[in-house]
N, C-alpha and C positions, 0 to 999 in steps of 0.2 A: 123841322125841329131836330136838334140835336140828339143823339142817343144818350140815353142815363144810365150811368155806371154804376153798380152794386159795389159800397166803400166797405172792406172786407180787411181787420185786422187782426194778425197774426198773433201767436200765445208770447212771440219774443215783443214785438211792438207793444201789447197791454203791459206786460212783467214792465221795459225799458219806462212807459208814462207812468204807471204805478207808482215806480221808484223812484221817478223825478219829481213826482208830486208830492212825496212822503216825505222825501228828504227837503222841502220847498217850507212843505209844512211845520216842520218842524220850528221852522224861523216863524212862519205867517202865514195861516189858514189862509186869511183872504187872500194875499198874492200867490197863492196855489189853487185855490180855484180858479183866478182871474188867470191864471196860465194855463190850469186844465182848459177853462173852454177854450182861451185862445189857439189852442193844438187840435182839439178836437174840432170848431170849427172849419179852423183852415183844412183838415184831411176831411173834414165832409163838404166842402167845395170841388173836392175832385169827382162827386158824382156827374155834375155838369163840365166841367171840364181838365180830365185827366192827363193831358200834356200841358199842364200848366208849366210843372214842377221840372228845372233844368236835367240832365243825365246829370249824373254825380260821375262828377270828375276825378278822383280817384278810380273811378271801375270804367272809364272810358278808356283810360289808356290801356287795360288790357282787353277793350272790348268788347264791352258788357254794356251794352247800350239799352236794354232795356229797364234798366234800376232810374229811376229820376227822383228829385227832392223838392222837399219846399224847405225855404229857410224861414223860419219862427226862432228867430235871434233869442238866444246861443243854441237852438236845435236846431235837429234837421229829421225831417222825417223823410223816410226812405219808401219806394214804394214801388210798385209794379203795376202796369196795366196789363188786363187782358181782352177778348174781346167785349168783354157787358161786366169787367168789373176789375175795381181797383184794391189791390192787396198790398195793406201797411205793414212792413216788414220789421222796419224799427226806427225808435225814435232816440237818436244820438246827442248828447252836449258835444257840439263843437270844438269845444276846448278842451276834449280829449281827445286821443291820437283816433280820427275817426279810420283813416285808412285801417289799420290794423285789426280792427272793429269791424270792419266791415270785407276784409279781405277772410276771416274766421266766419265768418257769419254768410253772408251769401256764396265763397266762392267752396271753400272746405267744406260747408252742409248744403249745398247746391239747393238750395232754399229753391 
């Protein structure tokens, strides 16, 4: 049997969903919840298996191979495995400049 991973997210990953669901809401309760679970399902499938999610290829090339993502069109959640557990780091719109985001955020606060 597979090991299960403790799905563990961060105060930046809640604030990032929070905000994406508020501002969602603002148009349409319902297609904001239908987007919360859809996010929140997909990161609690990483309990059973957390190398689902590709390395994020922005933080590969200066290698940083253990950051991986899931893509939940137009997010991407960002995330970390450790030995018995999965830490959600954050959750980005892709159609913002994610590198930049993401080079302040994990590499400047060494998250």
């Amino acid at each position: 049997m597979a090991r299960m991973h403790k799905v563990l997210w961060s105060d930046v990953a809640e604030k990032d969903l929070i905000g994406t669901i508020e501002y969602i809401a603002a148009d349409s309760a319902t297609n904001a919840l239908k987007i919360f679970q859809k996010i929140k399902a997909a990161a609690s499938r990483l309990h059973s298996s957390p190398y689902h999610g590709r390395i994020v290829p922005e933080l590969k090339q200066f290698g940083l191979l253990q950051y991986r993502e899931l893509i939940i069109t137009p997010w991407r959640v960002i995330y970390r495995v450790s030995q018995t557990s999965v830490y959600v780091l954050s959750v980005i719109d892709a159609r913002r400049n994610v590198e930049d985001i993401l080079l302040d955020r994990l590499i400047k606060q060494k998250i």
